[in-house]
NUDODREN-703863 format. One record per residue (C-alpha): residue number from 0; x, y, z. Coordinates in steps of 0.2 Angstrom, whole numbers, m for minus. Example, Ala and Ser with C-alpha at 12.3 -4.5 7.8 and 13.67 -1.06 7.14 Angstrom:
 guza    px    py    pz
    0    62   m22    39
    1    68    m5    36
This chain:
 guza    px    py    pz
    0    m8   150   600
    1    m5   166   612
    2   m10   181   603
    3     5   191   607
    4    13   178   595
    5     3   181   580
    6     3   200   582
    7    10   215   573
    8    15   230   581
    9    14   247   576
   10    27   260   587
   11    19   276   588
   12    32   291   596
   13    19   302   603
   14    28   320   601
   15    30   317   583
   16    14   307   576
   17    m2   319   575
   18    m5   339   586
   19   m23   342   588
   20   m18   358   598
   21    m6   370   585
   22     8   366   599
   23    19   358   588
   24    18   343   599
   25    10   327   595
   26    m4   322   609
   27   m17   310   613
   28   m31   318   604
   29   m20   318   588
   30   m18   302   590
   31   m37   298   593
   32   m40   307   576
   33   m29   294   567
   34   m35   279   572
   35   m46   274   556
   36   m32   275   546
   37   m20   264   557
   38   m37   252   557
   39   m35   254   538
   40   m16   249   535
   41   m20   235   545
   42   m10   237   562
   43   m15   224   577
   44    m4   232   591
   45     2   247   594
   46    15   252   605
   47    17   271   613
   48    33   277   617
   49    30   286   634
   50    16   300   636
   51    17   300   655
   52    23   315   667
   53    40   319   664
   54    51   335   664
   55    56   331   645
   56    76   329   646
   57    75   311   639
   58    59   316   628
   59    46   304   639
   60    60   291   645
   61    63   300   660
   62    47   298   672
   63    41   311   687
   64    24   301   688
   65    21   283   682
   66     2   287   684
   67     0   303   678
   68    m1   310   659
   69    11   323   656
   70    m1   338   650
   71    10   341   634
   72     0   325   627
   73   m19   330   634
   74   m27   323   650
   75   m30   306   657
   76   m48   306   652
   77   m40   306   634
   78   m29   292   638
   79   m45   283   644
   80   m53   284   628
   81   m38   281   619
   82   m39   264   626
   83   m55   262   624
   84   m56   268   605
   85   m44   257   601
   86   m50   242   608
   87   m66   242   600
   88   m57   244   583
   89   m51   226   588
   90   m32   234   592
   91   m22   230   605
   92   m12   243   618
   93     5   240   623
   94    12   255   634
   95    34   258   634
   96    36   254   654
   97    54   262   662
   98    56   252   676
   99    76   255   677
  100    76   274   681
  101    66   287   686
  102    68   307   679
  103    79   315   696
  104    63   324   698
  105    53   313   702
  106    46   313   720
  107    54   297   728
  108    71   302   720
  109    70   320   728
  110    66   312   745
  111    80   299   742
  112    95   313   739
  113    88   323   754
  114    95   311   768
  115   102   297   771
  116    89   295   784
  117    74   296   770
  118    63   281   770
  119    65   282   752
  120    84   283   752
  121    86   266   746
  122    73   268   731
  123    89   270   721
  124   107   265   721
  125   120   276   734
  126   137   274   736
  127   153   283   747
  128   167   287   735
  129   179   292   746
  130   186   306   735
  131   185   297   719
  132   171   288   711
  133   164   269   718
  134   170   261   703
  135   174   259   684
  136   157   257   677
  137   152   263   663
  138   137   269   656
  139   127   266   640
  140   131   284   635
  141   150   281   637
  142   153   292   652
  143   154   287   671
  144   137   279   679
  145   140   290   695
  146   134   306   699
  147   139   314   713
  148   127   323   725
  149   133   337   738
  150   119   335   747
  151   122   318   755
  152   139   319   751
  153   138   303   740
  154   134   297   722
  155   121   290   712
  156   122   276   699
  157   115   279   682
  158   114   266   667
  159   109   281   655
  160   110   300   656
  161   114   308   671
  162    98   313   675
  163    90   295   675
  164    95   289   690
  165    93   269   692
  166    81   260   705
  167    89   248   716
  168    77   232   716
  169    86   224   729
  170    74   234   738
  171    58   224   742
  172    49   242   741
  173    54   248   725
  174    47   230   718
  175    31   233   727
  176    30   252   720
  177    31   245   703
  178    22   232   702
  179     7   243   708
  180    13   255   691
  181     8   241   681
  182    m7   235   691
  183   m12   253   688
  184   m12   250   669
  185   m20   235   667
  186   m32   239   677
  187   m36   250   665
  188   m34   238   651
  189   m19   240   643
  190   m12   222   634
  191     5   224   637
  192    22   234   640
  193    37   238   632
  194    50   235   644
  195    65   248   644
  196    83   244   646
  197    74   229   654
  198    95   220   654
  199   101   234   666
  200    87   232   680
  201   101   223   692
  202   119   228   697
  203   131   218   705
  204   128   219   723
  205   146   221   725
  206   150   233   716
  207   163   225   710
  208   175   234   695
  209   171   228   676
  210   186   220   668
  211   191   229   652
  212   188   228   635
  213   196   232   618
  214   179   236   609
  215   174   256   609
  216   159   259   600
  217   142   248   606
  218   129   242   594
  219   111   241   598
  220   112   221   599
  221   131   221   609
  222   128   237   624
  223   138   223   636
  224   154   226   629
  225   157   244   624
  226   171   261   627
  227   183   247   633
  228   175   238   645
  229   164   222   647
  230   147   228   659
  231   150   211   668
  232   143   220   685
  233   130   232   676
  234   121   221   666
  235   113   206   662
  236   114   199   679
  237   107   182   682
  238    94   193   695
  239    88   200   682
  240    83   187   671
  241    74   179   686
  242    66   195   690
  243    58   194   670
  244    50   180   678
  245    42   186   692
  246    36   203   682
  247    28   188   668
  248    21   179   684
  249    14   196   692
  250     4   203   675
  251    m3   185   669
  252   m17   186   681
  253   m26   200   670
  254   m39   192   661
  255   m33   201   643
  256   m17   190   645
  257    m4   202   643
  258    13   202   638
  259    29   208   637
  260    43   213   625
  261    61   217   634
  262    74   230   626
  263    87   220   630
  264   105   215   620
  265   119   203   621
  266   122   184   613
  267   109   173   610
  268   109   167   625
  269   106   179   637
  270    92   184   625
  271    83   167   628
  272    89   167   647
  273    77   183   648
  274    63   173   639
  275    65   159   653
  276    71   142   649
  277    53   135   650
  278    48   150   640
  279    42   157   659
  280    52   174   656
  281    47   189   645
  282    36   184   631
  283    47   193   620
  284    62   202   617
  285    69   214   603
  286    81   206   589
  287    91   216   583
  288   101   210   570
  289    88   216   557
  290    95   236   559
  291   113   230   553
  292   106   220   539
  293   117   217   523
  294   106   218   508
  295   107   202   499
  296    99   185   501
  297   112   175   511
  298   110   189   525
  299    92   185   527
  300    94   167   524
  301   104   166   537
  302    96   176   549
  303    80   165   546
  304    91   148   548
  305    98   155   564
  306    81   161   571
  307    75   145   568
  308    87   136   577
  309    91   145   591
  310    74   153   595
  311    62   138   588
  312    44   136   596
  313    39   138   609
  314    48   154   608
  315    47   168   594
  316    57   178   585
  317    55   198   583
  318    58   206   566
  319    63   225   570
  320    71   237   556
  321    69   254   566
  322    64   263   580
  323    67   280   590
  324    85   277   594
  325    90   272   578
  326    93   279   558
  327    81   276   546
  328    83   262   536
  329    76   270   522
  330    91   283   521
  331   105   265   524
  332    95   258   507
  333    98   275   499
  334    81   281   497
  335    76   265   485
  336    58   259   489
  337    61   245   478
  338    73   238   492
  339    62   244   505
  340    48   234   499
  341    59   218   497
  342    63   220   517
  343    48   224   522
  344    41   208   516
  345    53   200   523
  346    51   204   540
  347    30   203   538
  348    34   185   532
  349    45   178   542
  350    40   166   556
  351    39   183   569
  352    33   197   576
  353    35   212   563
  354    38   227   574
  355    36   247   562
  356    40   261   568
  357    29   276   562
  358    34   283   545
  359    41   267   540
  360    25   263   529
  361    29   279   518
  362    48   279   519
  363    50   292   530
  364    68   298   528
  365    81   301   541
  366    83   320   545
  367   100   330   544
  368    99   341   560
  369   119   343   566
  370   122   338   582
  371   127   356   589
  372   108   358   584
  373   104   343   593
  374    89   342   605
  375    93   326   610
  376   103   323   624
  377   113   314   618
  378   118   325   604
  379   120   338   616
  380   134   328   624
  381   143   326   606
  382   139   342   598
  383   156   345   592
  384   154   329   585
  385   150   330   566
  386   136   324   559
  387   146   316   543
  388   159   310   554
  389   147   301   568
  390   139   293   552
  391   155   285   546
  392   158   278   560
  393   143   271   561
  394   139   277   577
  395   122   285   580
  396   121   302   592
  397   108   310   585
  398    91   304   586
  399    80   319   582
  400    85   313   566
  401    73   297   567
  402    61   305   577
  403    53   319   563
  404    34   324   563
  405    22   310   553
  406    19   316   535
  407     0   316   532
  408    m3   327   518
  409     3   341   506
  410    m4   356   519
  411     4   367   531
  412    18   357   541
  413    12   342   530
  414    m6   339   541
  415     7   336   558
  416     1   352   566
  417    m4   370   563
  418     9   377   575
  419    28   376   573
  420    34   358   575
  421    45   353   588
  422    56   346   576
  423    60   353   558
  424    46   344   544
  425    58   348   530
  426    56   349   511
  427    39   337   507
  428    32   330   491
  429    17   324   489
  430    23   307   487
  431    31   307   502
  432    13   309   510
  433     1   296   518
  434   m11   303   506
  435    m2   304   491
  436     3   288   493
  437   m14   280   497
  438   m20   286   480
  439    m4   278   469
  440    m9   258   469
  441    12   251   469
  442    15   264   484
  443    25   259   500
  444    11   261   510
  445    m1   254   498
  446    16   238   501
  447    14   238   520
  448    m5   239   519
  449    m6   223   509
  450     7   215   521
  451    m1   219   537
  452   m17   213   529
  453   m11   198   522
  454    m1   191   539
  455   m17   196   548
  456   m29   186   538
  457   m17   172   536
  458   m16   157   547
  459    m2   149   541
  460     8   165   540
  461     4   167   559
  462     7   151   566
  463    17   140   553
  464    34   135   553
  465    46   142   542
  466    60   133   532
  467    74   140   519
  468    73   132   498
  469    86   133   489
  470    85   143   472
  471    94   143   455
  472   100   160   458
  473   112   167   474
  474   100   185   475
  475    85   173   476
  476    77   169   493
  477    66   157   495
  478    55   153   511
  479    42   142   514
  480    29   141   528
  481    20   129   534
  482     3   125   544
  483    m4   108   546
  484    m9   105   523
  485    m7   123   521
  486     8   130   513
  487    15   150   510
  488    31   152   499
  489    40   167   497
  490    53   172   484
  491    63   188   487
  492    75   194   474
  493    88   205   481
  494    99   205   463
  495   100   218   451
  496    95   205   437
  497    78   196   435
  498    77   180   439
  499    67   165   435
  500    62   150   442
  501    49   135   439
  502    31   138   444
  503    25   125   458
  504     9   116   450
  505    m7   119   460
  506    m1   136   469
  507   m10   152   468
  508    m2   170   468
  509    m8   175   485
  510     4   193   482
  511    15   200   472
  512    27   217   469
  513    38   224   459
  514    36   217   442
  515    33   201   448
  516    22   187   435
  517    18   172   431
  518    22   167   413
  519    16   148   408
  520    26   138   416
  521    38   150   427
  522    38   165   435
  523    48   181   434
  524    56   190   446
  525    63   207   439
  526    76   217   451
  527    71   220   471
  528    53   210   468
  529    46   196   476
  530    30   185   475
  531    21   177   489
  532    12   158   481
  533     0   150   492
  534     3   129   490
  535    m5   114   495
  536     7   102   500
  537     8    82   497
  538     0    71   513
């Protein structure tokens, strides 16, 4: 089986993880100075959100120089050895690759607004608006995509913020220039990439108007139909899921057999039309449905039922509860690690890829900066926006709030940095610490630790099928998975009550948490614990 399949992956947001300098920005060399301990919890990929050249509007998501490091995050020699350091800890290097949009100060967008005449003028996407703008489309970010430009009197399309403006891959050049990005990086051995907004790399080349819609507010697994329109013209075109295709065709002739996972959204379908219908397309793609998890057993029995028949093998599932666009899922359980164990081990033993975002092994909680306060961009666009009404609705604009320094320890700035933080630490106990809770055995990291370790050294929980049991109990959930003899079975109690069931003969407690034990004949589940029972099954 393809290793990207029996992976975990570890995000890491570079300006928040580890400073080596007293900045109080996260860099490479920080980085470098963790690795033994993300060796230690038992991580298998990690995953960078961007560290190249950038002017920082979009913190790292909007590019000046695809092959360059900006010098906030250290030198290339640092990124060399960065890949190098952690390969030979037997980890694997996935990059976050922007293919959509450039930063407008990037080289070939400053030549492109400069003339019509520019060789590079067609590097992105130009229209004549005729005193009003070319069309209806709408952004992700709920304002027009167009941006008008004095210079050439014309406008420029962006799927984002304003100051990302798209590439127009109808252009043979702009494929070209891209693909030489990612020859540059796996050339230098990087396993992977992360493919941005991969869903909005085509637009209609018609430009056509999108037909309206009576939704408002987008969710991170539905951006095609959001502030009343359906994107019918601005994303998930058919040329874009042939164009996953060609990237998948270009990278696999890398002798580390690289692969790609693909931020897209939408139905089911177009999720597996990006993964190609002989799984031909993107190795992977995010699944979203994780972050707007109910917490009770149905949800998740459910969800695995679905995964299983709409995304069966050949192709694979992606288990994802965070990352830096979105609240914490601590702060949706309320702070109660007891829960947070229960979904962690859920998504670590499911049939899938379990994708953690940093500070998710300690239960790093969501930060309260108002959005008047608000560095982010977006924040910026919705400052008089407050943060208690923004949360109601369930509508995330914020996302300084998920992106806080790394808590190491209980000195200055909790072991992040020596200078002042780019972004507030806030109050810190010691058990909110990586090494306060490496010492305390039933911690949540001490929880993922075991997890990571446990799916890594298990075959079955790698590469075995999965299938729902039914229990005595409506909070229970039970799952079993299944190589070849070998059998895994979970049991997940989501209830507030303990809950009992009948021992399987022959099985062995492979792990167990929360109060979990085997007495005689059954075992007990108390509130929010679960048990993991290696079986052998009947030939």
């Amino acid at each position: 089986m393809e290793w990207w399949k029996q992976t975990s992956i570890y995000q890491i947001y570079p300006w928040s993880f580890q400073d080596s300098n007293g900045d109080g920005i996260g860099d490479l060399q920080g980085i470098l100075g963790r690795l033994d301990q993300i060796r230690d919890l038992g991580v298998e990929t990690i995953w960078f959100s961007p560290f190249y050249r950038s002017p920082g509007e979009d913190f790292g998501y909007d590019i000046s120089d695809y092959t360059a490091i900006d010098p906030r995050f250290g030198t290339m020699e640092d990124c060399d050895k960065l890949i190098k350091e952690i390969h030979k800890r037997k980890m694997r290097v996935v990059l976050d690759m922007v293919m959509n949009h450039t930063s407008d100060k990037h080289p070939w967008f400053l030549e492109s607004k400069s003339s019509k005449e520019n060789s590079k003028r067609d590097f992105y996407i130009w229209r004549k608006g005729n005193g009003k703008k070319p069309n209806n489309w709408i952004s992700m970010v709920g304002t027009s995509g167009w941006n008008y430009d004095k210079t050439t009197d014309e406008y420029f399309y962006s799927n984002f913020l304003s100051f990302q403006p798209d590439l127009n891959y109808r252009n043979p050049n702009v494929k070209k220039a891209m693909f030489g990005v990612l020859d540059f990086w796996l050339k230098k051995g990087v396993d992977g990439f992360r493919l941005d907004i991969f869903n909005s790399i085509y637009k209609d080349e018609s430009f056509r108007d999108n037909p309206s819609s009576l939704r408002y507010f987008p969710t991170p697994d539905n951006h095609d139909e959001a502030f009343f329109q359906k994107k019918t013209y601005n994303l998930n075109l058919p040329e874009s899921f042939q164009f996953a295709k060609e990237v998948r065709k270009h990278i696999s002739k890398y002798k580390q057999k690289p692969f790609l996972i693909g931020e897209v959204s939408g139905s089911d379908k177009v999720l597996k039309s990006f993964l190609g219908e002989k799984g031909d397309g993107l190795n992977l793609v995010f699944q979203f449905e994780l972050i707007h998890f109910d917490y009770h057993a149905k949800f998740f029995k459910d969800l695995l039922e679905k995964n299983e028949k709409e995304f069966q093998a050949p192709f694979t599932p992606t288990y994802v509860l965070g990352n830096h666009d979105q609240r914490r899922y601590i702060d949706r359980l309320g702070g109660d690690i007891r829960k947070a164990k229960v979904l962690s081990a859920f998504q670590f033993l499911a049939r899938g890829v379990p994708i953690v975002y940093y500070g998710e092994e300690i239960g790093r909680k969501e930060g309260r900066i108002a959005n008047f306060l608000g560095k982010d961009p977006i924040a910026k666009m919705n400052r008089f926006v407050p943060l208690f009404l923004s949360n109601l609705l369930g509508i995330y604009i914020n996302r300084d709030n998920c992106r806080l320094p790394m808590l190491w320890d209980t000195v200055e700035n909790a072991g992040f940095s020596k200078g002042d933080p780019w972004l507030p630490i806030g109050k810190v106990k010691v058990t909110d610490t990586v090494i306060g809770q490496r010492k305390k055995e039933d911690s949540l990291w001490n929880h993922y630790k075991s997890l990571f370790h446990l799916r890594k050294e298990s075959a079955v929980l790698k590469e075995g099928t999965v299938r729902t049991k039914d229990t005595n109990h409506s909070d229970l959930l039970c799952f079993e998975r299944v190589l070849g003899a070998k059998g895994i079975t979970v049991y997940l109690n989501f209830g507030e009550k303990e809950s009992s069931e009948p021992i399987i003969k022959g099985s062995k407690v492979l792990y167990k948490f929360g109060g979990a034990a085997v007495l005689g004949d059954v075992f007990q589940l108390p509130p929010h614990s679960g048990l993991v029972l290696e079986t052998k099954l009947k030939k």
